[in-house]
C-alpha positions in Angstrom: 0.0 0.0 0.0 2.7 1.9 0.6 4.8 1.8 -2.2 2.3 2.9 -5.0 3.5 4.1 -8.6 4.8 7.2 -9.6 2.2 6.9 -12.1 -1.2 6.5 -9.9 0.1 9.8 -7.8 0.4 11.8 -11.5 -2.6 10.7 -12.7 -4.5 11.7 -9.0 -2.8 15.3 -9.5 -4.0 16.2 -12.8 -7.7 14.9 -11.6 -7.4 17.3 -8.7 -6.0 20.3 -10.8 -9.0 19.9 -13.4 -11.5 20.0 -10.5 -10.1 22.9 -9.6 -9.9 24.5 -12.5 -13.5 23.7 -13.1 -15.1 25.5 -9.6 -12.5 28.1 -10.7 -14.4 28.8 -13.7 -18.0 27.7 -12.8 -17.7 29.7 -9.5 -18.2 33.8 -11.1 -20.8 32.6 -13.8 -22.8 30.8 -10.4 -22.5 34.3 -9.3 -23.5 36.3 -12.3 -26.7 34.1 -12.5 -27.9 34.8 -8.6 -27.2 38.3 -9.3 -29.0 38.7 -12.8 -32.4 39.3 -12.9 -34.8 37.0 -14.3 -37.2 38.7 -17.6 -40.3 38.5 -15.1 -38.2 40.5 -12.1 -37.2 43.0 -15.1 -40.7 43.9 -15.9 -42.1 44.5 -12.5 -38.8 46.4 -11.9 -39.5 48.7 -14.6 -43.2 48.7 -14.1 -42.1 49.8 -10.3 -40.2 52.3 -11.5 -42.7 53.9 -13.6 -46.1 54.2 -11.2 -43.3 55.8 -8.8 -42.5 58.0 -11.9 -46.0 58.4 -12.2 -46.8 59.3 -8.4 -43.8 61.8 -8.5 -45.1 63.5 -11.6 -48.6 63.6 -9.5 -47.1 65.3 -7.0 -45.1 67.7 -8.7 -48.2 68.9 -10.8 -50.7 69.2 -7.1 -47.5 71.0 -5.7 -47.8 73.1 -8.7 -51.5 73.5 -8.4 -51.2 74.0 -5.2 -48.6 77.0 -5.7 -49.7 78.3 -8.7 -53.3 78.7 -7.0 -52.1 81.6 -4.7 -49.9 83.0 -7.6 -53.2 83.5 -9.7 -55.5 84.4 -6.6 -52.7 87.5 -6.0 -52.4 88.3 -9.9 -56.0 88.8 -10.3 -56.3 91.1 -7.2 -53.3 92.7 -8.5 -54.9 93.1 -12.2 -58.2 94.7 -10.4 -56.1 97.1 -7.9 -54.5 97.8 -11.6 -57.9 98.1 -12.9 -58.9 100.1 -10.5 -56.4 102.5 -10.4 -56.4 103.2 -14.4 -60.3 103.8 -14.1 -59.2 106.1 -11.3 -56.8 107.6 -13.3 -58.8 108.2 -16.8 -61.5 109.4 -14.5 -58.9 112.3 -12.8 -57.8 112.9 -16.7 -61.8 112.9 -17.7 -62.0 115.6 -14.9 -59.4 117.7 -15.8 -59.9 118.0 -19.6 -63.0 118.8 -18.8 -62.1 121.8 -15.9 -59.3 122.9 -18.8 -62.6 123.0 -21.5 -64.8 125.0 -18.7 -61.7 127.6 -18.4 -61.4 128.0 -22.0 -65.1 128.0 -22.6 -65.0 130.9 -19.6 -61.2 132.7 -21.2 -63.6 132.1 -24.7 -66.5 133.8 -23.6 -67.6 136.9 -26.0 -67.0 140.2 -24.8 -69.0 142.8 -24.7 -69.1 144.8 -27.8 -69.4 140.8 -30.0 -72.9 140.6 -27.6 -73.8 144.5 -29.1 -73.0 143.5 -32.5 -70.5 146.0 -32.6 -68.4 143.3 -35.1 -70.9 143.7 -37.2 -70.1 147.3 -38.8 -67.7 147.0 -41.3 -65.0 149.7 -42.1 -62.7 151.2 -45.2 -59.8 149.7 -43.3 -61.2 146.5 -42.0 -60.2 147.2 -38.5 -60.2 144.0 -36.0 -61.8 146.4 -33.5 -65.5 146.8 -33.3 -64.9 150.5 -31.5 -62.0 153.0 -33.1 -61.3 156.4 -33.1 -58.5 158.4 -34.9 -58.2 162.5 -34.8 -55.8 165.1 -34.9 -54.5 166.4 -32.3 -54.1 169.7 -32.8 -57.2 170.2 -34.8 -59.6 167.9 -33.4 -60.5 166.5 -37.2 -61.7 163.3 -37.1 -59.7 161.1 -39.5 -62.0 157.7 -38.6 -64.7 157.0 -36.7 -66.4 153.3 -35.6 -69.3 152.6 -33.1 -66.9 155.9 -31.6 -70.1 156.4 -28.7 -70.4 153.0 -27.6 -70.0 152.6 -24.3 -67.7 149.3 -23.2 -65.6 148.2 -20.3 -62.2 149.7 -20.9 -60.0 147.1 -19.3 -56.4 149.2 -18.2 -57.4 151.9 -20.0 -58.5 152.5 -16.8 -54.9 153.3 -15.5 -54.5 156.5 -17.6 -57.1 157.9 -15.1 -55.2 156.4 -11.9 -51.6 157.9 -13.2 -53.7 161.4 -14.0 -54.9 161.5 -10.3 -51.3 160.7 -8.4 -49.1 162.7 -10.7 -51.5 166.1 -10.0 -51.8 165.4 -6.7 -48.1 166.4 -6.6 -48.0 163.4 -4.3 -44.3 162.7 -3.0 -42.8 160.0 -5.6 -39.8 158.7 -3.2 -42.4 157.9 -0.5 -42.5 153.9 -0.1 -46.0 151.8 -0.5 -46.3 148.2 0.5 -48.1 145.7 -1.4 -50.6 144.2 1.1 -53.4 141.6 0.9 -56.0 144.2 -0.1 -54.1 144.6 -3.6 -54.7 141.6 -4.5 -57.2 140.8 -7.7 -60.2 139.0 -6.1 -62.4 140.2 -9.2 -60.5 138.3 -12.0 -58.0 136.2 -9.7 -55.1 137.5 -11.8 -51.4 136.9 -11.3 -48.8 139.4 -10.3 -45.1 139.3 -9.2 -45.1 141.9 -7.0 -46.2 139.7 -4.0 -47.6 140.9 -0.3 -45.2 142.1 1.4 -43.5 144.0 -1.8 -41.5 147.6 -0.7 -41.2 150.0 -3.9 -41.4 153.9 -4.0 -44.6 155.2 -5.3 -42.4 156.5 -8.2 -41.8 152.9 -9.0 -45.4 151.7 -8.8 -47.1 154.4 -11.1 -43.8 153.0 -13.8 -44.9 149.3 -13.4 -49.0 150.2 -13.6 -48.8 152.3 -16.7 -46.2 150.6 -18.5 -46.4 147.1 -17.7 -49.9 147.7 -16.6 -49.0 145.8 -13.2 -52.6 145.8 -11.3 -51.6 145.7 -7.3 -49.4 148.6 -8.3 -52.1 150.5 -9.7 -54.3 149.4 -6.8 -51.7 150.5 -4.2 -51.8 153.7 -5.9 -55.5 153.8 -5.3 -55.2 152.7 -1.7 -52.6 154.6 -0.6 -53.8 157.9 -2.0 -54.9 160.5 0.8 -58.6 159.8 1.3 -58.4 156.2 1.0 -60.3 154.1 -1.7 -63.1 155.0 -2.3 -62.4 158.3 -2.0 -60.0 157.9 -4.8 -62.7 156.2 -6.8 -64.9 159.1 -6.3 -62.0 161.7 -7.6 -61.8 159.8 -10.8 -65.1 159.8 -11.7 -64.9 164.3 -10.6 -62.5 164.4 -12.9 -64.2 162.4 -16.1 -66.9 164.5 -15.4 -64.9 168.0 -15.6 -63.1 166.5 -18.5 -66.5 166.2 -20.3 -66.0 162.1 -20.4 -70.1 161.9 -19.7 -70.2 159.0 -20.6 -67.3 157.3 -19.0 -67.5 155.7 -15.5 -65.2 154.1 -12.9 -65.6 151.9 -9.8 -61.4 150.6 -9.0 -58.7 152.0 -10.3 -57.1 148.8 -11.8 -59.8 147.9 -14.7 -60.2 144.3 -13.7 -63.9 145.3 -13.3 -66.1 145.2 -16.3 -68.3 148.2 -14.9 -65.1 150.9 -15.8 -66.7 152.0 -18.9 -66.1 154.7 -21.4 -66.2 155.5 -25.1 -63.5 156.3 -28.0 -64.8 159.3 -27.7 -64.3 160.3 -23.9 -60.7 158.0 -24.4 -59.8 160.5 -26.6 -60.1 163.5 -24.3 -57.8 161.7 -21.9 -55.1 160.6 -23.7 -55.0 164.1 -25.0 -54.8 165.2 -21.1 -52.6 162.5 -19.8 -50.3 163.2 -22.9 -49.7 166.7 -21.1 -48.0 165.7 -18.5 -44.3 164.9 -18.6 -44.2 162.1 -16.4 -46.8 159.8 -17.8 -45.5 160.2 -21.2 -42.0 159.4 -19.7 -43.5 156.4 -17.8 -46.0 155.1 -20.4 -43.7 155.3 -23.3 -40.8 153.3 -21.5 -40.0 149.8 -22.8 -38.3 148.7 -19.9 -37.5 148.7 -16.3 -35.2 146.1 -14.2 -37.2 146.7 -10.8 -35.1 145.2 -7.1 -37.9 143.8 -5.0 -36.0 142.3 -2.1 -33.5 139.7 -2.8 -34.3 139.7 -6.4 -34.3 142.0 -9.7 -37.7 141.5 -11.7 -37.6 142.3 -15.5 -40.5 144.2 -16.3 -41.2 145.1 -20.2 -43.8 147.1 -21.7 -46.9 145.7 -22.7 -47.1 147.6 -25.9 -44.6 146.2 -28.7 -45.2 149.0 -31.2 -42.7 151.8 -28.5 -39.8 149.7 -29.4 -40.4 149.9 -33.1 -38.3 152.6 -35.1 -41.4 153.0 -37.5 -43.1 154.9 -34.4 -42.9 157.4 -32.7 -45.5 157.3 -29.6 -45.7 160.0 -27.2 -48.2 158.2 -24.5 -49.6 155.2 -24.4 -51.9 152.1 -22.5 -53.0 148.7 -23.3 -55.7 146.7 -21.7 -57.5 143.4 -21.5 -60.4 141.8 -20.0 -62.5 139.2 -21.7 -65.3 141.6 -21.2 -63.4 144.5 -23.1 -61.3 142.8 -25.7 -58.0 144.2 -26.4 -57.5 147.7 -25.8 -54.9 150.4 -26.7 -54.7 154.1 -26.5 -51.6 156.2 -28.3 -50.9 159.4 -28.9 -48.3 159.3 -31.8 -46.8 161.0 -34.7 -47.7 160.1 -37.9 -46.5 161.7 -41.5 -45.9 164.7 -39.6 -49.5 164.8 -37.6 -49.9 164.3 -34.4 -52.4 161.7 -33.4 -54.7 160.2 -30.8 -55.8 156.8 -31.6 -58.3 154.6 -29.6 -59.0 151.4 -30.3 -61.6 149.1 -28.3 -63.0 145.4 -28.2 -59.8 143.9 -30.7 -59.9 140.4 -31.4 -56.9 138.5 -31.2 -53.7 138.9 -29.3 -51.7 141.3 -31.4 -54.5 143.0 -33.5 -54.8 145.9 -31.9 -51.5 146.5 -33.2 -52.5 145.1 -36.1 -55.2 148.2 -36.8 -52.4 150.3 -35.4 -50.4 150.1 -38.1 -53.3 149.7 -40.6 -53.8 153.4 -39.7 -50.2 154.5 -39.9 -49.9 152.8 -43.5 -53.6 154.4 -44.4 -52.7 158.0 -43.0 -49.0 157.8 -44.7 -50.5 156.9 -48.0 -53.8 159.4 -47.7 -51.8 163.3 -46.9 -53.1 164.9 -49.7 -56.4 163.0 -49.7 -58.0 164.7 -46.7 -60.3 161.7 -46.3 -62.6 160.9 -43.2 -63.0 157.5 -42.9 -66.7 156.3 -41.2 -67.8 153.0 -40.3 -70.8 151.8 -42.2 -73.3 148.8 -41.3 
C-alpha cells in the first residue's frame, strides 16, 4: 500500500488540478446568474419604476397646483387694484380736460361789444376792433370813426385815469407803498409778481402800472392815496366829469372790473390830457424797467410792442384786457408829420390791436393829400 507508482500519484494530480480548474471557472458565472435578474423581475422592476415616476409627476403637478393657485388668486387682485387704479386715473384725466374745457369755454366767452353787434359794422380799413377812433391832435378832425359812442368796459385803460390823479396830486414820488393783501385781484384772480409784502417807492409803482400795466401797483396807488379808496374812486369819476367824459365811469382803479366804462370818444379827451403831462408820457412810453424787489431784480417790459419799433414814434400810451373789453390800446403818436390820438376798443386776437395800429399809420402815410374821413358803415 505503501509503495504505489509514480504513475497513480500523477494521474491523481492532474484529476485534482481539473477540478479545480473547473469551480474556478463555474464559481463567477454561479455568481452572475444569482445576481441577474430574471425577464419576469425586469418587468415589474420597470413597471415599479414607472407608477413611482408616475406618483412623483402627480405630486409635482398638485404642488404646482397648489402653488400656482395663490400665484393667480394674487395676480388677479393685482390686475383689479391695476384696474382700479387706471379707471381712477382716466376718471382724474376725464376731470381735468373737462375743468381745462370750462376755463377755455370761460377765457372764450364773447365780450361785450361781440354781444352788441358792434363786429358787425364794417369799415374802409377792415379794423379787428368793433370800436376805433383816430383824430388830430391839434385840430380835433376826425380822420376815422367806428361805433366811436359806444359805451364798453375799458380794461387798463382804466390806468391812464389812476396815473392822472397821483401825478397832479403832486404826491411825493420817493415815498414807499407796501403791497398788502388788499391789492390783491379778487375780481379776476389774476397773477402778479409783485407779492404781499412787496417795498417799492410810489415813483416805481405808477412806472410798473402804466407801463407794464401791473394791477396791485395800480391798486396801491388807489389805496394809498390820501382819502383812502373809495375816495380815490370818487375823484376819478370828478375828474371824467370836468373833463367832459359823460359817458365814462369808474368803480377801481385797476380795470379788472367790467363796470369801468367809457367810449372812444371820452378816451380820446384823456389821452389828450394825460399826454400833457411829462411824467406819464416818460412812464407810459418806456420799454423797460429792471425793478429790485428784495432779494431779487424782476424784468419788467412794456406791454405795448409797437414803442420799441423805429417806425413809431409814440408820445403816450396804454393797453388793456379783460375778456369783457377785448384788447385795448390808447396812443398818442406822430404820424406823416400829424400828431395823433388813436383809440381802439373790443380787438380780437392777441396782437390785432397793433394790427389796426399800423393799418392806420400805412392808411394816413398813403392818404396826406387825400383829406379823407374814414366812417364806419353797417
Amino acid at each position: 500500500m505503501h509503495h504505489r507508482s509514480p504513475f497513480a500519484f500523477g494521474r491523481i494530480a492532474k484529476a485534482l488540478a481539473f477540478l479545480t480548474l473547473s469551480c474556478a471557472l463555474a464559481s463567477p458565472a454561479a455568481y452572475a446568474s444569482k445576481k441577474a435578474p430574471t425577464k419576469k423581475q425586469a418587468t415589474t422592476a420597470t413597471a415599479a419604476k414607472k407608477k413611482q415616476s408616475a406618483a412623483s409627476s402627480k405630486k409635482a403637478v398638485a404642488r404646482k397646483k397648489s402653488t400656482a393657485a395663490p400665484r393667480k388668486v394674487a395676480a388677479a387682485r393685482s390686475n383689479k387694484a391695476s384696474t382700479k387704479v387706471a379707471r381712477k386715473a382716466t376718471a382724474r384725466r376725464a376731470v381735468a380736460a373737462a375743468a381745462a374745457g370750462a376755463a377755455a369755454v370761460a377765457v372764450a366767452r364773447p365780450s361785450f361789444g361781440q354781444l352788441a353787434g358792434l363786429h358787425r359794422v364794417s369799415d374802409p380799413l377792415d379794423l379787428k376792433s368793433s370800436v376805433a377812433l383816430v383824430m388830430d391832435q391839434d385840430t380835433k378832425e376826425v380822420l376815422l370813426s367806428k361805433n366811436d359812442h359806444a359805451v364798453l368796459p375799458i380794461a387798463s385803460i382804466t390806468k391812464l385815469m389812476t396815473g392822472l390823479l397821483v401825478a397832479e396830486a403832486k404826491l411825493p414820488m420817493d415815498e414807499m407803498i407796501t403791497i398788502t393783501q388788499d391789492d390783491v385781484d379778487t375780481e379776476k384772480h389774476s397773477s402778479s409778481r409783485l407779492r404781499v409784502g412787496t417795498t417799492l417807492s410810489r415813483g416805481e409803482m405808477l412806472h410798473l402800472a402804466l407801463m407794464s400795466s401791473e394791477n396791485r401797483a395800480a391798486h396801491a396807488l388807489g389805496r394809498t392815496y390820501p382819502g383812502g379808496l373809495q375816495h380815490f374812486v370818487q375823484l376819478m369819476n370828478q375828474k371824467a366829469l370836468m373833463l367832459g367824459m359823460t359817458e365814462t365811469q369808474f368803480v377801481e382803479p385797476t380795470g379788472l372790473s367790467s363796470r369801468n366804462q367809457s367810449s372812444a370818444h371820452d378816451l380820446a379827451t384823456l389821452v389828450n390830457v394825460t399826454h400833457a403831462n411829462p411824467l406819464l408820457r416818460e412812464l407810459s412810453t418806456s420799454p423797460g424797467r429792471s425793478v429790485a424787489v428784495g432779494n431779487r431784480v424782476l424784468q419788467f417790459n412794456n406791454t405795448n410792442s409797437l414803442v420799441k419799433s423805429e417806425r413809431w414814434d409814440i408820445g403816450l400810451q396804454k393797453t388793456g384786457y379783460i375778456s369783457e373789453a377785448g384788447r385795448c390800446l390808447v396812443m398818442q403818436a406822430e404820424v406823416a408829420g400829424r400828431k395823433l390820438i388813436m383809440v381802439f376798443l373790443d380787438s380780437m386776437g392777441k396782437y390785432s390791436r397793433q394790427g389796426d395800429a399800423e393799418r392806420v399809420r400805412h392808411w394816413v402815410e398813403a392818404s396826406l393829400s387825400d383829406k379823407t374821413v374814414l366812417t364806419a358803415s353797417k
